[in-house]
N, C-alpha and C positions, 0 to 999 in steps of 0.2 A: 447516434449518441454513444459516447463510450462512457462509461458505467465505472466510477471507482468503488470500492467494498474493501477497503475503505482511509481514505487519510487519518480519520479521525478516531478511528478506533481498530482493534482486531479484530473484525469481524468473524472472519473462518476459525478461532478459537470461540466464541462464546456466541454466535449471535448465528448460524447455519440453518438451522431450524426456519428462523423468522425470514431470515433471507429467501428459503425455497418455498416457506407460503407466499413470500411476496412476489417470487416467478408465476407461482399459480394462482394467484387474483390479478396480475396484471402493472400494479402497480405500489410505488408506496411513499410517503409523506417523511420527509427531510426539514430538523427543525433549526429554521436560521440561525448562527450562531450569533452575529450581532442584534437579531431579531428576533427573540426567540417563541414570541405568538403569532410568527408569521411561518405557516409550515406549506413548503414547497410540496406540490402531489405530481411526482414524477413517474412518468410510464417505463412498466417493465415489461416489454414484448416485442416477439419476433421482430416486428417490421419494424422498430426504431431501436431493438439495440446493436450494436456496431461491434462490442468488444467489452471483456469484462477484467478488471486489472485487480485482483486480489491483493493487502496486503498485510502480510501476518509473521510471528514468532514463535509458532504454534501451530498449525494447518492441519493436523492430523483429523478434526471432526471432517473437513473435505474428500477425509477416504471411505467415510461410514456411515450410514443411514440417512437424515435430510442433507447432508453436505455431499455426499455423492449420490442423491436425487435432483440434487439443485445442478450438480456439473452434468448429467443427466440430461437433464431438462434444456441446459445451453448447449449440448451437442447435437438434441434433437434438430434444437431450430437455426441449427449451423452460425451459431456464434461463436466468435472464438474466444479465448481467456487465456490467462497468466498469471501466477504467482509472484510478487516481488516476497522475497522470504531472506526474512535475518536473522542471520547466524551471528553474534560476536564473539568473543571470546571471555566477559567478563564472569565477573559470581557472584554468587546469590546477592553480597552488600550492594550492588548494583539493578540484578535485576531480578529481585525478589518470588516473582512469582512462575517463574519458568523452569521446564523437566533439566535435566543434565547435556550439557552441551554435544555430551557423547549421543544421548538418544536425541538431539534435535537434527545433527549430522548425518545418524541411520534413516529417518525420517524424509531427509530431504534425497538421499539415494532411493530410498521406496519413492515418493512422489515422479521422479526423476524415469524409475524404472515405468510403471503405472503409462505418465501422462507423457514422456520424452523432454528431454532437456530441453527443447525450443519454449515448454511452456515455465520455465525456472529462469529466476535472475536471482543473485547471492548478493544482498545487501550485507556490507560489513560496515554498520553505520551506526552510533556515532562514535568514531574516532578520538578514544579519551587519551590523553598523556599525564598523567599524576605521577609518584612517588611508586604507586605499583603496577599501574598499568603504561610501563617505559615502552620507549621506541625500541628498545630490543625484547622488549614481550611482543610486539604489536608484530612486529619482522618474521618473529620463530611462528607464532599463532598464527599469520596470515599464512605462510608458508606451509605448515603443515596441513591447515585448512579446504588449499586449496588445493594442494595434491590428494587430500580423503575424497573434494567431489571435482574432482578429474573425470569428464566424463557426464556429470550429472547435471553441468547447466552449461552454456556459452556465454554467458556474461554473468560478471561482478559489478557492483557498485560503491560503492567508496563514501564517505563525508567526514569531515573533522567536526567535532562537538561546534553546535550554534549555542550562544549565551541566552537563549530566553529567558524572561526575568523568573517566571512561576518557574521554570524547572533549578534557575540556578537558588534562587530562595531553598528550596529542600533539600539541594542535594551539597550543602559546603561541605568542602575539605573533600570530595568522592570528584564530584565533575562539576568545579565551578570558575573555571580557568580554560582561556582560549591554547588554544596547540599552538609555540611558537612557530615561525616560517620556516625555522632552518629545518627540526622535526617534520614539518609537513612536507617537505622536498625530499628530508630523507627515506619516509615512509613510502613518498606516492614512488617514488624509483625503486623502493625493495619489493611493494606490490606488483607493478609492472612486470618485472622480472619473474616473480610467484607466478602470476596469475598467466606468461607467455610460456612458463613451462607446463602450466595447466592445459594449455588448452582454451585460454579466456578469454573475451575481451574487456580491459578495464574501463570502467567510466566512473565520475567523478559528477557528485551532486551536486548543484549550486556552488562550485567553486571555480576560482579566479585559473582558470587554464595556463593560463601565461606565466602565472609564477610558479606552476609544479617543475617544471622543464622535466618532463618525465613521455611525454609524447600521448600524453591519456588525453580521450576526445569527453568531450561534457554527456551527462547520462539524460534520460527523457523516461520518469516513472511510468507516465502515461504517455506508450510508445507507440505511435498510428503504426508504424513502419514493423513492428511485430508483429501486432494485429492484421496485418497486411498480408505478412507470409503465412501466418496461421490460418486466415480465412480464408485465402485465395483472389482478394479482391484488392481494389484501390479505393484510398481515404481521402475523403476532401476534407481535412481535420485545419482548424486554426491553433497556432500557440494560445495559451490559457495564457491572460495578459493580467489574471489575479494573481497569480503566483508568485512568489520571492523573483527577485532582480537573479539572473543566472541561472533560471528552471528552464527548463528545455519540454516541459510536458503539454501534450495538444489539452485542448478543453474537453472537460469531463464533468458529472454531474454526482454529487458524492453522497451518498444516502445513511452516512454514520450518523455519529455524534460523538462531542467531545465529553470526557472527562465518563466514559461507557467501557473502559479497560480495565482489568484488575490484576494485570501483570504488575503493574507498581515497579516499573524501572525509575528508577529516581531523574533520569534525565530526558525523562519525556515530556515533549512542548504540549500532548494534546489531552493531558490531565491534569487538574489543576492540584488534586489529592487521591490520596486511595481511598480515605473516608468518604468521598463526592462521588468517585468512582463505585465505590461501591452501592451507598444508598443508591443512587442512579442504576444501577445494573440490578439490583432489588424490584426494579418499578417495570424492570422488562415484563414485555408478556410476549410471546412467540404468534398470539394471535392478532394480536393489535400492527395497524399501519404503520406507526413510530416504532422506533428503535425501542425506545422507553414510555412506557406513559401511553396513555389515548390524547387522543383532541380533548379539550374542552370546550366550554362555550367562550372564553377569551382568545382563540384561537381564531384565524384567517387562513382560508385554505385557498392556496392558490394557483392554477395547472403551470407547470414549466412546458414553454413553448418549446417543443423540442425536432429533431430527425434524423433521419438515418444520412451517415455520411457518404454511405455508398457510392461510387460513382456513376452504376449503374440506376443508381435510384434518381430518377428524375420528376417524383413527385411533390407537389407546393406547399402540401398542409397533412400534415395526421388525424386520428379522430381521438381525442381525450376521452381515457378509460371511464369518465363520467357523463359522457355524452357530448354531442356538438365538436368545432373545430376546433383545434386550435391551429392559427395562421403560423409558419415559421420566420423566423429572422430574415 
């Protein structure tokens, strides 16, 4: 099983703690987002995790106390991990809650130094074009950007702004308008260029390949094929067939929850407010199996059948952190 931490929220910024209790009890409880009394109890242990795919705008708690207990604790039992970490270039009227793009840069060269550039990937994502943030800001800012971590990761990742409806609701007149094509071709060819004097390789989220003509291959957040060279081993990973149309990511099992972030980037799809983010981030408790909140008794707790993808692993069933089997797929 590979492990996201997390689509749905920043994890490695606010939530490390609860994370590395939930390495050292074994497991922990995911609360469906179309479902939300139906909570998934997923196993967190050696013999069925595969790979841990971080991702954050912030990661600095993963150098200090339960966050470098928790990377710790995954090196003991030779799993491997990754950081997908974003950098962009806008300011505070965008992304309210975050340190100075200078110290988020110095940041990702410490990580970089630490952990080695195989375990970094440079999101510059999402891709806005307004009135102030033009394709010749986006051009100089990628450029510069990528010559500061020259050295500090091998791949970039890329996306132009998606219109979801809750983020464009809050964010008019800042990011509520798609990137024309012609900007998108101009930009994906000035990154290429950046990112080949870097040292990089470029990839491109969920987007239509064919029409960048810039020679950039489509990107896979949750990358078997990382996790491959990091651990040493071969994955028997399937594509994640929940995913958006053009997601390149194998299947993962994601232990956030939405609307648990309190960076308050206006253009983020997995918050619906800061005020909801925040009550919700209020309800945390670091001891508790959920993210936010306990069970209650309107809750359904249900084991995810899960296993190791290993190729070496040729066993049929696991044993659920709560007793008895559970049969795999």
């Amino acid at each position: 099983m590979i492990l996201s931490a997390s689509r749905r929220t920043d994890l490695p910024a606010f939530y490390t703690e609860w994370f590395y209790n939930r390495l050292r009890e074994g497991y922990a409880l995911a609360r469906g987002p179309y479902r939300p009394h139906r909570l998934s109890r997923i196993p967190l242990t050696a013999e069925v995790l595969d790979g841990v795919v971080f991702w954050s705008k912030n990661p600095a708690p993963l150098l200090t106390g339960p966050g470098r207990e928790a990377l710790r604790l995954l090196d003991n039992w030779d799993v491997p991990y990754y950081l997908q970490f974003t950098v962009t270039p806008y300011g505070p009227e965008m992304e309210p809650g975050l340190p100075p793009k200078t110290a988020l840069l110095r940041l990702f060269r410490r990580l970089a130094d630490e952990w080695g550039p195989e375990r970094l990937v440079w999101r510059y994502d999402p891709v806005i074009v307004n009135e102030t943030y033009t394709v010749s800001f986006h051009r100089e800012r990628f450029a510069e950007m990528a010559a500061f971590l020259t050295g500090a990761t091998e791949e970039c990742v890329f996306s132009f702004l998606d219109l979801y409806p809750k983020a464009k609701a809050r964010s008019a007149g800042v990011a509520d308008r798609p990137v024309p094509l012609s900007a998108q071709r101009e930009l994906a060819i000035a990154f290429s260029e950046s990112a080949v004097r870097a040292g990089m390789r470029l990839r491109v989220c969920c987007e239509e390949i064919n029409r960048l003509d810039a020679g950039i291959l489509p990107g896979a957040c949750i990358d078997p094929r990382r996790l491959e060279r990091l651990g040493g081993f071969a994955l028997r990973a399937k594509k994640d067939a929940g995913q958006r149309p053009g997601c390149g990511c194998a299947e993962s099992a994601d232990i956030g929850g939405y609307s648990t972030c309190t960076h308050g980037c206006v253009y983020c799809y997995a918050t619906d407010s800061i005020g909801k983010a925040e009550r919700n981030r209020a309800q945390h408790d670091p001891r508790s199996p959920l993210l936010t909140g306990w069970p209650t008794p309107e809750d359904t707790i249900v084991p995810r059948k899960v296993r190791s993808l290993r190729a070496e692993n040729t066993a049929d069933s696991v044993d659920s952190p709560e007793g008895g089997q559970l049969r795999l797929f």
